[in-house]
SERO-4910 file (N, C-alpha, C, O; in steps of 0.05 Angstrom, whole numbers):
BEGIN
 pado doro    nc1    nc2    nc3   cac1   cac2   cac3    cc1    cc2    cc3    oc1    oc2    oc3
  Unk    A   1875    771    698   1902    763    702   1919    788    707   1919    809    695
  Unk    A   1928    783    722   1947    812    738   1979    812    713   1992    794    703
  Unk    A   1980    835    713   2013    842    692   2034    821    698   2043    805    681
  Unk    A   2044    822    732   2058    804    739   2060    768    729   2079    755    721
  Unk    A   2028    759    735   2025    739    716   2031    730    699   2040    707    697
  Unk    A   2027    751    677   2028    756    646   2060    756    644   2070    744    625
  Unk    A   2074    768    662   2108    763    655   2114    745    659   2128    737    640
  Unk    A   2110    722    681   2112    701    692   2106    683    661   2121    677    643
  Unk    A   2087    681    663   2074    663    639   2090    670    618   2108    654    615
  Unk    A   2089    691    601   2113    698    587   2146    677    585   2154    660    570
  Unk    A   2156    693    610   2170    677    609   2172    657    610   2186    647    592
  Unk    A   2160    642    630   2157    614    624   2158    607    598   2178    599    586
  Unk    A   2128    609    588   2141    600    553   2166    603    534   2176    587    519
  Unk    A   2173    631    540   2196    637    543   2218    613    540   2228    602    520
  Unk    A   2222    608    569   2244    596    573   2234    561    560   2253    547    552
  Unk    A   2213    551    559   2211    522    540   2211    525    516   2210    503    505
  Unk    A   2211    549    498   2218    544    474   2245    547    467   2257    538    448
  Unk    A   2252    558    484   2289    569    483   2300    543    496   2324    546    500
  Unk    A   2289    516    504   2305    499    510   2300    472    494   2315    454    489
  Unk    A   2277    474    490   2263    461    471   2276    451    433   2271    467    415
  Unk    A   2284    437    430   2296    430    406   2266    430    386   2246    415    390
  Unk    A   2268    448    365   2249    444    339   2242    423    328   2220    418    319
  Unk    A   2267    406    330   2277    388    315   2285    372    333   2298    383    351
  Unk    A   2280    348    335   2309    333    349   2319    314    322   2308    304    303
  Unk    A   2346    318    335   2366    291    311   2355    277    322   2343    281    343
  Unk    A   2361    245    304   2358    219    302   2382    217    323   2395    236    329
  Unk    A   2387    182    335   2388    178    350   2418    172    337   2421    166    313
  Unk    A   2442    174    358   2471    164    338   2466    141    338   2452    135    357
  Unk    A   2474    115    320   2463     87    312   2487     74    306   2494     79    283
  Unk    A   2504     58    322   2523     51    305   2521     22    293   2497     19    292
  Unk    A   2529      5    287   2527    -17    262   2528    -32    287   2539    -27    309
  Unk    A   2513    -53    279   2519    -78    306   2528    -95    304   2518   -117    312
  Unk    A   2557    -93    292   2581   -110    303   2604   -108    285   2595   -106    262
  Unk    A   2628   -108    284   2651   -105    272   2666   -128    277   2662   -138    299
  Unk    A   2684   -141    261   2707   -160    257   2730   -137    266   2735   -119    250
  Unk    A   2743   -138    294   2763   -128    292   2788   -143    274   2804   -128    261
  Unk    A   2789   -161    274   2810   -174    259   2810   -162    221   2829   -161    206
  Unk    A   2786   -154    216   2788   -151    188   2787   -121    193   2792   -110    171
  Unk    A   2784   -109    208   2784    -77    218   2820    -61    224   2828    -37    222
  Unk    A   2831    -85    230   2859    -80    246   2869    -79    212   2861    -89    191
  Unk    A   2898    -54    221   2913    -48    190   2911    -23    195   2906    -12    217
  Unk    A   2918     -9    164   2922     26    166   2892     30    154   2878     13    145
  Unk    A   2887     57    154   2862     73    142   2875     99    143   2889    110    159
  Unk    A   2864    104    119   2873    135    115   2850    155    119   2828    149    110
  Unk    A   2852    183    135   2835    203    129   2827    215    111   2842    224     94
  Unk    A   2796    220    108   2786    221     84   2775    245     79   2772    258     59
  Unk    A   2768    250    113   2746    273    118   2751    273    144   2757    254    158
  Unk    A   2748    301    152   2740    299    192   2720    326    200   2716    345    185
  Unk    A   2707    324    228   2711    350    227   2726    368    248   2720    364    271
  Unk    A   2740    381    244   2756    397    259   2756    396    286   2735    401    298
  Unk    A   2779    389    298   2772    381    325   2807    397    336   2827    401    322
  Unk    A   2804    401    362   2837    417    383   2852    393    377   2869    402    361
  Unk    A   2856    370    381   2875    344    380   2886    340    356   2908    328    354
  Unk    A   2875    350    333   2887    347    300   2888    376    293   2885    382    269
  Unk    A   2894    405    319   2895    422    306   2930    426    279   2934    440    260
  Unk    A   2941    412    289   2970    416    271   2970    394    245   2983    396    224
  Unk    A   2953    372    252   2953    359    223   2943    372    201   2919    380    202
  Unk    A   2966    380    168   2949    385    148   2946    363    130   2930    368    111
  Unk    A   2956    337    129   2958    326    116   2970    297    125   2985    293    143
  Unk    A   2956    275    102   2967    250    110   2962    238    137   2979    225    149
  Unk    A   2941    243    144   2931    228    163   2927    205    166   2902    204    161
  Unk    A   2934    185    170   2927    159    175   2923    145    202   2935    154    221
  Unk    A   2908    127    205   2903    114    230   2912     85    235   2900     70    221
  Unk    A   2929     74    249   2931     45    247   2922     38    273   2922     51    293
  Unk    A   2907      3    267   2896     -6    292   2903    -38    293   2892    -53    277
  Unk    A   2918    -48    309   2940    -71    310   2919    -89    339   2908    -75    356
  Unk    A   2917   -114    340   2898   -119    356   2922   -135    376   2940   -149    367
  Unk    A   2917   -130    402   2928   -144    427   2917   -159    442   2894   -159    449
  Unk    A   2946   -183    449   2935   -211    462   2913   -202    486   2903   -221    497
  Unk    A   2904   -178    495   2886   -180    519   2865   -173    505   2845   -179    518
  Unk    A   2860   -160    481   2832   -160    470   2826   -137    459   2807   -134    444
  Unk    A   2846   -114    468   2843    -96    457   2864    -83    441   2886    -94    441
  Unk    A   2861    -59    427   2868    -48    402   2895    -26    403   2891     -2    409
  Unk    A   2911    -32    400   2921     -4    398   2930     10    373   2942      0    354
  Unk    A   2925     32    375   2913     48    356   2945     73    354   2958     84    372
  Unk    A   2947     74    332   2969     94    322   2962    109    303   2960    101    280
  Unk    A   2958    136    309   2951    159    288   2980    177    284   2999    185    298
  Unk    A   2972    179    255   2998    196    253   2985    215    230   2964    213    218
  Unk    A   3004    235    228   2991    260    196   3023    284    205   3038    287    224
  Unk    A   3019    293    182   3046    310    172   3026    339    189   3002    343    193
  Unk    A   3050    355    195   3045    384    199   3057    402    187   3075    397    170
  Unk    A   3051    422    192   3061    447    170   3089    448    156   3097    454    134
  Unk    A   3104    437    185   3133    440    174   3143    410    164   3165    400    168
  Unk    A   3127    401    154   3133    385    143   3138    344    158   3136    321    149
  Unk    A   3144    357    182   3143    330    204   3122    313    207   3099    316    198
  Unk    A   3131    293    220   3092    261    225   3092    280    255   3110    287    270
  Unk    A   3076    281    255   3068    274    291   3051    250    288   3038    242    269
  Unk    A   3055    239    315   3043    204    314   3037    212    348   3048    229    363
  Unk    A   3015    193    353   3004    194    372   2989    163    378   2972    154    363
  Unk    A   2998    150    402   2991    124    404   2974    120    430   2983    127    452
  Unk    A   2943    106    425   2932    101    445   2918     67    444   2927     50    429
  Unk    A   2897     63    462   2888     38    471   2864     44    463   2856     66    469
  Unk    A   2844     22    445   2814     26    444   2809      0    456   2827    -17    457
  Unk    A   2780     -6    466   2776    -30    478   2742    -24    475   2734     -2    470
  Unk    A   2725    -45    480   2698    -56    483   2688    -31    502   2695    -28    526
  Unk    A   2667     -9    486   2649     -2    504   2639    -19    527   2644    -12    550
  Unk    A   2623    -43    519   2613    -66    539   2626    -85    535   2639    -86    514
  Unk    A   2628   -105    552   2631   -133    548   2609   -149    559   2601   -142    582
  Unk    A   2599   -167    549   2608   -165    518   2594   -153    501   2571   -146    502
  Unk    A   2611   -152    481   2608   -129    467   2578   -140    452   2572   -162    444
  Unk    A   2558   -103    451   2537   -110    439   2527   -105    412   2508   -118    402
  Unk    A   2543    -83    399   2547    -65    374   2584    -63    367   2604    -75    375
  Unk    A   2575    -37    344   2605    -28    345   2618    -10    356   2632      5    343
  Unk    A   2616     -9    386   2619     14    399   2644     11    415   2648    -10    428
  Unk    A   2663     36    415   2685     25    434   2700     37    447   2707     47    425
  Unk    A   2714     48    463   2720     78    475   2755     74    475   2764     54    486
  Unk    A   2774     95    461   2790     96    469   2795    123    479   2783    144    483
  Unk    A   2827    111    483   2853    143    500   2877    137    498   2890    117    502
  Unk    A   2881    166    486   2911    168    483   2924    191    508   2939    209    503
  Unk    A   2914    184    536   2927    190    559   2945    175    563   2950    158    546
  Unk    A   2960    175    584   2983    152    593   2971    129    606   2950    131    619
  Unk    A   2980    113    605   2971     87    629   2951     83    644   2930     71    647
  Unk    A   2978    112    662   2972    111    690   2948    131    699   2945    136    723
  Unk    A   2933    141    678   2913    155    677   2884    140    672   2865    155    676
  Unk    A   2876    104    662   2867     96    644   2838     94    667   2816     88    656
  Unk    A   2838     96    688   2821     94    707   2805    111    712   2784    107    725
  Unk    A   2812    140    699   2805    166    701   2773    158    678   2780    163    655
  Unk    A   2755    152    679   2729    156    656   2731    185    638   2711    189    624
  Unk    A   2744    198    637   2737    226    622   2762    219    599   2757    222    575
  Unk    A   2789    209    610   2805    197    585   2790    184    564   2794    191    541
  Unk    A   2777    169    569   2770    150    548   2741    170    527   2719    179    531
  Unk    A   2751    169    514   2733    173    485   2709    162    467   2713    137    464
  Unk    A   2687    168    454   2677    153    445   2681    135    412   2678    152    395
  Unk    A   2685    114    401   2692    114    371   2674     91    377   2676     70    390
  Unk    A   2651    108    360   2624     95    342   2635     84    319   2653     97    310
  Unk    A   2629     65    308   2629     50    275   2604     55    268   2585     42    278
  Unk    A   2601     78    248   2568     86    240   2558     74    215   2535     69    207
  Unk    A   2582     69    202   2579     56    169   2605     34    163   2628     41    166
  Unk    A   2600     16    157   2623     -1    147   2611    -22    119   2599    -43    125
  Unk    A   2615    -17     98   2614    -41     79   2615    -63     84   2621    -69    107
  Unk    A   2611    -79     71   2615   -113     80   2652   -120     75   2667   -139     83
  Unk    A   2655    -98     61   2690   -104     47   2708   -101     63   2729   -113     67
  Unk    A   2693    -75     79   2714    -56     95   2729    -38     88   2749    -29     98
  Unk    A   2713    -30     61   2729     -4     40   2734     20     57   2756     28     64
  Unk    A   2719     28     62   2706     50     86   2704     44    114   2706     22    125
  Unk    A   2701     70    124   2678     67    153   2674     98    161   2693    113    156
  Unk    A   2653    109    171   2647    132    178   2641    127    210   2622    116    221
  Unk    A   2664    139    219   2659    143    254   2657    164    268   2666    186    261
  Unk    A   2643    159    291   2633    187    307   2622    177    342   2629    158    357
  Unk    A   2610    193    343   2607    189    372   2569    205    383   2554    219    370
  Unk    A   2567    198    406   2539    201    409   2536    236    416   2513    245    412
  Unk    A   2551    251    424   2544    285    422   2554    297    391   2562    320    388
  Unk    A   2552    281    372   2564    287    345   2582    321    341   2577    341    328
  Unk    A   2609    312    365   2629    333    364   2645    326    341   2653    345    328
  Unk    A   2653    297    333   2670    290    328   2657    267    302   2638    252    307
  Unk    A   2668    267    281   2666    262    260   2681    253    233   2684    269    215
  Unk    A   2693    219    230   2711    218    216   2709    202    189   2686    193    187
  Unk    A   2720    197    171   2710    187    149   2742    174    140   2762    186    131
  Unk    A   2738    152    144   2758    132    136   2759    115    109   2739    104     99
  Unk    A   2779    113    102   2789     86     76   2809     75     74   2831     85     78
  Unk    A   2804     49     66   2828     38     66   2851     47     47   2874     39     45
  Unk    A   2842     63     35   2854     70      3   2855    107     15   2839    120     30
  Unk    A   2889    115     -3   2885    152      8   2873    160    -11   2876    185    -14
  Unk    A   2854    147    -32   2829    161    -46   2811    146    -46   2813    121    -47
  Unk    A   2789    161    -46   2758    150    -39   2744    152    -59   2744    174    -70
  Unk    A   2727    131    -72   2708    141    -93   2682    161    -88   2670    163    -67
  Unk    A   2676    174   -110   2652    191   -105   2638    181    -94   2623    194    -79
  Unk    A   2635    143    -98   2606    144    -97   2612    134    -70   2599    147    -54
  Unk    A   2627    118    -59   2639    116    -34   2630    131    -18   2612    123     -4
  Unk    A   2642    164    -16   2639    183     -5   2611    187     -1   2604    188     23
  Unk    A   2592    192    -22   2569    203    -18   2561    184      4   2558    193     27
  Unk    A   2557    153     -4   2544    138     22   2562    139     37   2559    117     46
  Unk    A   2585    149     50   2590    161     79   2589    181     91   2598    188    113
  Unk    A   2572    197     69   2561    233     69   2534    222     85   2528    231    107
  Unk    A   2519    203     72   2490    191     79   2491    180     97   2469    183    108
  Unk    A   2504    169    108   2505    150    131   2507    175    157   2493    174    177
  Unk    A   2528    195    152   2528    211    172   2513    227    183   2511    231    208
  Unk    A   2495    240    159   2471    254    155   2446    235    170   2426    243    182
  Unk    A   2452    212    166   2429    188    176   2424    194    207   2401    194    216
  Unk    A   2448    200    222   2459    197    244   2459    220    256   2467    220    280
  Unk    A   2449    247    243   2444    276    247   2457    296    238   2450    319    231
  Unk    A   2492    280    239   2509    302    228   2504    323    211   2484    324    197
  Unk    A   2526    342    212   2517    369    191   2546    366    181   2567    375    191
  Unk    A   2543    348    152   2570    341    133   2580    363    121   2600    360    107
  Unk    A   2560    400    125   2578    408    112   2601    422    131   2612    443    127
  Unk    A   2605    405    149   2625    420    172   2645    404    165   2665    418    163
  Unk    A   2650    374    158   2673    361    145   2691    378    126   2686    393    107
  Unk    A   2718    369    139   2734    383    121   2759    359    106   2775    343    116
  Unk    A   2751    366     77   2769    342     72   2799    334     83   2807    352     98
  Unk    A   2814    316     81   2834    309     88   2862    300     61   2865    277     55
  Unk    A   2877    321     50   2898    324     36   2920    283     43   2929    274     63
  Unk    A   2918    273     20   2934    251     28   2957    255      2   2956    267    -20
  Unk    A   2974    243     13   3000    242    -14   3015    261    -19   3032    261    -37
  Unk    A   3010    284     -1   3022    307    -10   3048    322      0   3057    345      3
  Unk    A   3056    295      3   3091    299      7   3096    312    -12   3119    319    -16
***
């Protein structure tokens, strides 16, 4: 085998282990099916992980999701910032598919007249939900984005852990969650 070869080959291997995952995560899985009607109301932030769109929320995060005569959701997030103010921010979620096959559903908080654009719209997985609807742990299939909801602005331990587990189920790396401060007007 000539030197040149030998680099060739090299690299090559080279370059498939360096693209090659050790590991692959499990597959994102979300629950297969949600009651929006018992879903719609406020939820408070519990946990997230850090994302540019919530860089000014420190606190008091909450999410509301109000259901509309055409089928879909609109969704109102709000959370306090440093100086003390809500910022609120209001968008549209609606049916990944119709019909719908899981809990999967894409919204955007672009304008309107943007809603045609596919890169507006977002993914919001339902990865865990109780039968109660105490909880829910949501995310999305490149696990950038990572949230941990309750209906209540405190969560029980044990609550928490199975929405630690559920995320972990799903691949996440929970110790990137950063909790979420509620009440602290």
């Amino acid at each position: 085998m000539t030197r040149s070869t030998l680099w060739l080959c090299a690299f090559a291997l080279g370059t498939l282990l360096a693209t090659t995952p050790l590991m692959a995560a499990p597959d994102v899985r979300p629950i297969a099916s949600v009651d929006l009607d018992r879903y719609a109301g406020r939820w408070f932030e519990i946990a997230k992980y850090p994302n540019r769109f919530q860089k000014d929320c420190v606190a008091d995060t909450t999410a509301e999701y109000a259901l509309r005569p055409d089928g879909r959701v609109t969704v109102t997030n709000r959370c306090r910032q440093a100086d003390g103010s809500m910022k609120e921010a209001v968008g549209i979620a609606r049916w990944r598919e119709q019909p719908p096959r899981d809990a999967t559903l894409k919204v955007r908080f672009a304008p309107a007249w943007l809603s045609f654009v596919p890169q507006v719209w977002g993914d919001y997985w339902i990865l865990a939900l109780p039968a109660d609807y105490r909880y829910v742990v949501v995310g999305e299939p490149s696990r950038k984005y990572l949230w941990i909801l309750s209906r209540t602005p405190q969560m029980t331990t044990g609550d928490y852990e199975e929405a630690l587990a559920a995320a972990t189920a799903n691949g996440y790396d929970t110790a990137k969650l950063v909790k979420t401060p509620q009440g602290a007007r």
